[in-house]
N, C-alpha and C positions, 0 to 999 in steps of 0.2 A: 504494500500500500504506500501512498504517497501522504508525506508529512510537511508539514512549515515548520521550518526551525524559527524557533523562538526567538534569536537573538538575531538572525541576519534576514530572514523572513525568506531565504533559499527554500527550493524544495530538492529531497533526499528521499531515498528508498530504504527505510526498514522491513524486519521479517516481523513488527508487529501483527497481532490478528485485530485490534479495538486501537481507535482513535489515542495519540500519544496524548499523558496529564491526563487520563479519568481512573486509572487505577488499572489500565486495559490488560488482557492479558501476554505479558511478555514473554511469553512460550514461545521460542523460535519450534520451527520443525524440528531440528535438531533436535532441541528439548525434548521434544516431543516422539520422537522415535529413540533417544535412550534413557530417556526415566518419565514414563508417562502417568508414574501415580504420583511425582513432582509437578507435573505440568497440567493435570487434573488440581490439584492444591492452588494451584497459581490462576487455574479458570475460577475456582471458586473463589476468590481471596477477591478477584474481578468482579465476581457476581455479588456478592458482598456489598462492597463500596458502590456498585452503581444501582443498589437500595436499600443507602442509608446516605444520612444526613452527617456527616463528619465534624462534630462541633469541639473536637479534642484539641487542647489550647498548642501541644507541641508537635500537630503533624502537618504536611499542608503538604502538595503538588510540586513534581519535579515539572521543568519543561522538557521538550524532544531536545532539546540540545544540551540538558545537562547527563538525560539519560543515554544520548550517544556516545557521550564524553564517558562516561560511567565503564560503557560495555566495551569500549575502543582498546587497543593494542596494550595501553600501559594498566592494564588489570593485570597485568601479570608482569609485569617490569618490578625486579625488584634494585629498590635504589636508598639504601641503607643511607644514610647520613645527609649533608647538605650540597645546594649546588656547588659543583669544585671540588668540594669533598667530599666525595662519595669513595665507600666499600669496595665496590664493583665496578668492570669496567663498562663502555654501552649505556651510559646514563645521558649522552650529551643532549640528546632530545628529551630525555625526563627534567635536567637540570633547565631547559630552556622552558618547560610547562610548569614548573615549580615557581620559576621565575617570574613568570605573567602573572600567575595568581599572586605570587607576595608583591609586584609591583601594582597590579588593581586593587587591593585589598587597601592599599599604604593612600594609594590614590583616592580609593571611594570613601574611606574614613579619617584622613588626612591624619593617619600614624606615621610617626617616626619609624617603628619598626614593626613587621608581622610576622607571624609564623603561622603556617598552615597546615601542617602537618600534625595537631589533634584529631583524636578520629574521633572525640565528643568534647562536646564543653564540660562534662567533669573530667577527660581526660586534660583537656587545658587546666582547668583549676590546679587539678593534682601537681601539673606543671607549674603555676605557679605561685602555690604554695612551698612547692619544693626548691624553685630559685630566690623567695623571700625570707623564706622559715629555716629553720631547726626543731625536728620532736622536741615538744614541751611547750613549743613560746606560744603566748595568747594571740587569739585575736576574739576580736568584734564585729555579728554576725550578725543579720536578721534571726531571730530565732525560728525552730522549726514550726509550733506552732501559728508564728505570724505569717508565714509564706518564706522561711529561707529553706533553699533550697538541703536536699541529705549533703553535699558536700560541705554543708556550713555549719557542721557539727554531730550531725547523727552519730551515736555509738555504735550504726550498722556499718557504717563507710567509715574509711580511712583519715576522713579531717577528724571526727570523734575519738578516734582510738590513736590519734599521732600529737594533736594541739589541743589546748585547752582551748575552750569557747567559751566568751562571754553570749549571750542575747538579748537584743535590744528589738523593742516593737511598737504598735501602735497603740492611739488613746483609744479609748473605750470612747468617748464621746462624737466622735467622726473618722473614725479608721486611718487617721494619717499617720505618718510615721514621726515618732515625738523625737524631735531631733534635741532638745532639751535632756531627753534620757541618753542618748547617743554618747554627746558628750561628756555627761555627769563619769557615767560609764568610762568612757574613756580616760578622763582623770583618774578616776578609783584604780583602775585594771593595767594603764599602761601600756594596751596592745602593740604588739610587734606588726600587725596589720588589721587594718579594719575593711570589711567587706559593704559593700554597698549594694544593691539591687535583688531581688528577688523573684520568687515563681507565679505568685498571684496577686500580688500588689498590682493594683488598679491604673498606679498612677506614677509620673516618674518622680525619680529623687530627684533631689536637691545638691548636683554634684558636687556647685562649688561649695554650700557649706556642709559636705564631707569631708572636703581636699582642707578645710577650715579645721576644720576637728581631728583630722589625722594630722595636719600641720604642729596642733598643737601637742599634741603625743607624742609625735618624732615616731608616726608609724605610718606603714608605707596604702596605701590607698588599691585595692581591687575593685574593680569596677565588674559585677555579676548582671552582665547586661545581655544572657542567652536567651532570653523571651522578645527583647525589644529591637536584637542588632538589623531587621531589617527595618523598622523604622527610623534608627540614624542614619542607616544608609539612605535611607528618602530623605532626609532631613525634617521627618517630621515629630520626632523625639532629641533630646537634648544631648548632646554626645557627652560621652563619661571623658572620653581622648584627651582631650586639653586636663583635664583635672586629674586621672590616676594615673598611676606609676604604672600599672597591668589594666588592661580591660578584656574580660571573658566571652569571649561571642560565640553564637553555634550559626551554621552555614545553611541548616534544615531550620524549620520552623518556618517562619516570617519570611526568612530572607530564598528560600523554594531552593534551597543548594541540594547536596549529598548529605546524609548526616554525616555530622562532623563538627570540632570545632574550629577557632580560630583565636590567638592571641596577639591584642595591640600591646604594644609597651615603648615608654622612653628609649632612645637610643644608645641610654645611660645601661640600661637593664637588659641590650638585646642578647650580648652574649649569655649571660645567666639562664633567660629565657629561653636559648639557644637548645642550650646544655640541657635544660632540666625538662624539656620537651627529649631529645637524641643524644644522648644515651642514657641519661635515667630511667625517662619514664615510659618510653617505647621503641621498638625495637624499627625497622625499615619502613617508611611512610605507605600510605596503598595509594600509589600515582594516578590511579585511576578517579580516587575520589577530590585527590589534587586536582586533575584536570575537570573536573564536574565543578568544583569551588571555582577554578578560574573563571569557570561559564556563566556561574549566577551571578559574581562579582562585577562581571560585564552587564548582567543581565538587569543588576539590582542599580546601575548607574545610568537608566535611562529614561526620560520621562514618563513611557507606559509605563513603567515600572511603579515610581513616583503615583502615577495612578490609581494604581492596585492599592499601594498604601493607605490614600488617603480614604479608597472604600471600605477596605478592610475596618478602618477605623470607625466613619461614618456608621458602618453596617453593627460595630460593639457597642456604638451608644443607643442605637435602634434598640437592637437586643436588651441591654439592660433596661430601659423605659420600659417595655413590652414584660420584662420579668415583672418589673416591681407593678405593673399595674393587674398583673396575675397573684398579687398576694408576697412574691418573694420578695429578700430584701437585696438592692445591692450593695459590694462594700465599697465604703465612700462616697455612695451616694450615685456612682456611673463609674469611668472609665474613659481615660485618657490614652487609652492603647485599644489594641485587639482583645485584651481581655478582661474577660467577665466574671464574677467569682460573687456569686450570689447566695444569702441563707435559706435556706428552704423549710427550716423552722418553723414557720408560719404559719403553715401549711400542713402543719401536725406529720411530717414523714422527715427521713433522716437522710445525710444525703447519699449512703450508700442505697436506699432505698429508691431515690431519684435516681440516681447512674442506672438501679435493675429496671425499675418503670420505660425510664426512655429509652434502654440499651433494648428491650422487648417489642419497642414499637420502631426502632430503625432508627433513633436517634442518640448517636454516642457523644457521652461529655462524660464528664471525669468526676468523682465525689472529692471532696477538699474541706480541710478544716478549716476553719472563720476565729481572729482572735477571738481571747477569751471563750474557747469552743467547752460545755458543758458536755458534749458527746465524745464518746469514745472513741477515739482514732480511725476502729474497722470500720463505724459508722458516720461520723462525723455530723455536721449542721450544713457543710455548705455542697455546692456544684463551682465548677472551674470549666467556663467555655472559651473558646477562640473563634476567630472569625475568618482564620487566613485558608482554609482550605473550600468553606464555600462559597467564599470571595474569589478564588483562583477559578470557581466551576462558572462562575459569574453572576450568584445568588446578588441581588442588593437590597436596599432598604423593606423595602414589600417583601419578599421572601423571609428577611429576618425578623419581622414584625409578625409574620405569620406563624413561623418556628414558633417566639415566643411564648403566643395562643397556645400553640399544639403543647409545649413543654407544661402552660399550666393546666391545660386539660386533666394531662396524663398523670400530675401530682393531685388534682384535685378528684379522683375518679373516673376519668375519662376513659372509655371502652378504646381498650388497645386495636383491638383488629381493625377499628372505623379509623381510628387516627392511624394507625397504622399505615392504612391502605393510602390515605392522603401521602405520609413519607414519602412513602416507596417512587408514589406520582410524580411529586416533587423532586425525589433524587435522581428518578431517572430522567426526567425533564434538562435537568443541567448536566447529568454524568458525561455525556461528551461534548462538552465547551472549555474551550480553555482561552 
């Protein structure tokens, strides 16, 4: 079949079977005659998604040209170390695709330095924790309960069980982040680093008075910005860049890359960063998803692009008005990003009981704890939506207004199979648009 590349708007021939970006089935033939109960798995993972509504805050749609990038020659290129320096020989064309993407990346976030080669944004943190830290030294986190992420202190992951962690959270009286406490905090504890940004926080921080408060600690400033990095790159979120010493980004979500991550840093800091990404913390980069990052990095530097952003966003404030006039609450009142992170409390159900509701009638979001959450963790008070994958199908404002409805249908007793059937309508209506 014939495809439009995303980024240069050429047409190219893939062995797709379904339109490239709706979740199609990527089963070459080949697949298909040597492991056909993989290639079965991969129809149905297709069938899936193109009936159901995708409302999950960290996934969203590659384009055909990140997924050519993906499946091309350096999938299998292995290229242990940096450009120039690399392990093995035969890297000169990986070194020059490495290159582009640290050169776009430097360019579309106007970093001093990047590194691309995380293959997650907690695999970046780890990285740079490891080039700011030593086992034992503090830092100052979002707490987990508030929306920080597991790398910012859980005792299941490696930040818990290597640094101590302070956390720091919102008021009870408007969900914002009490930067009052931050600092207080910071005085008391003394952090070797303080962590800024979080997973379902509504709204953006206040970079420069973090950079103010770490200033004053003489601790080095992380900027945990994997929810929001395709909104700086639009420029329609406040960049952490000029203000931390590290900035945390992922390449998937928002910004429609490979999964993977990405780290900015001062030029003060690049070696450290260098280092503590190749050889500590990961063994030979996977080139191929290098070259998928270079793509979207191109991809995320152009005014449709820019576009998509500004609907994405548009389409989160839709949704949260449409929750709360369904009874729920949201936190802080709406949402200054893509996402949504509502109580459902209200509503007398919990919100792993919402996740089971909607996930039953074709509508997937996430259950999420809400400061000061009375509920227990398996269960929790809140829901955690995104907007960026039915923003990529081409859902906008009326679609997400509608969503809403269905969502409080379905917590207020709504007959799953009628709303249901609506989903299904709905998803397959946009499943091949991109």
């Amino acid at each position: 079949m014939t495809v439009t590349d995303a980024a240069t708007g050429s047409a190219g021939t893939t062995e797709t079977t379904e339109p490239a970006g709706t979740g199609g089935r990527w089963a070459s033939e080949a697949l298909r005659r040597a492991d056909p109960q993989l290639a079965d798995l991969l129809a149905a993972e297709a069938e899936r998604r193109a009936e159901s509504i995708q409302l999950l805050a960290g996934e969203n749609l590659t384009s055909a040209a990140v997924l050519a990038a993906l499946t091309g020659p350096l999938i299998d290129k292995y290229a242990e170390g940096y450009p120039g320096r690399r392990h093995h020989t035969g890297c000169a064309l990986a070194d020059a695709a490495e290159l582009l993407a640290v050169d776009r990346a430097r360019a579309l976030f106007a970093a001093p330095h990047a590194n691309v080669q995380p293959r997650s944004a907690t695999s970046a943190m780890l990285a740079a924790y490891a080039a700011l830290l030593r086992p034992g030294d503090t830092v100052l986190a979002m707490s987990l309960e508030h929306g920080g992420h597991l790398s910012c202190g859980s005792r299941a992951n490696f930040s818990g069980r290597w640094f101590e962690f302070v956390g720091y959270g919102v008021r009870r009286e408007d969900g914002l982040i009490d930067l009052d406490e931050v600092r207080a905090l910071a005085r008391l504890h003394r952090p070797k680093a303080i962590v800024a940004g979080s997973i379902s926080h509504p709204r953006h921080p206040d970079w420069a008075a973090f950079r103010e408060i770490a200033d004053e600690a003489d601790a080095f400033l992380i900027a945990s910005a994997a929810q929001t990095t395709g909104l700086v790159a639009a420029g329609l979120a406040p960049s952490p860049v000029p203000y931390a010493d590290v900035t945390v980004a992922a390449t998937h979500k928002l910004l429609r890359g490979p999964r993977g991550g990405l780290l900015l840093s001062t030029a003060e800091l690049a070696e450290r960063i260098d280092r503590a990404v190749f050889p500590f913390s990961q063994g030979g980069a996977a080139m191929n998803e290098v070259a998928g990052k270079a793509v979207a990095l191109a991809e995320a530097a152009t005014p449709a692009y820019r576009a998509y952003a500004e609907r994405t966003v548009a389409g989160a404030r839709v949704l949260a008005k449409g929750l709360a006039e369904a009874g729920m609450r949201p936190l802080t009142g709406g949402t200054d990003t893509h996402l949504v992170t509502a109580d459902v409390s209200p509503l007398g159900v919990s919100g792993a009981e919402a996740e089971r509701r909607c996930a039953a009638a074709g509508v997937l979001l996430g259950k999420c704890a809400v400061p000061y959450d009375p509920a227990p963790p398996a269960e929790t008070s809140g829901i955690r939506l995104g907007t960026g994958t039915v923003t990529s199908q081409g859902m906008g404002e009326a679609e997400l207004a509608e969503i809403a409805g269905l969502i409080g249908r379905l917590l207020t007793g709504g007959t799953d199979v009628r709303i249901g059937a609506r989903v299904r309508e709905l998803a397959r209506a946009f499943a091949g648009r991109r």
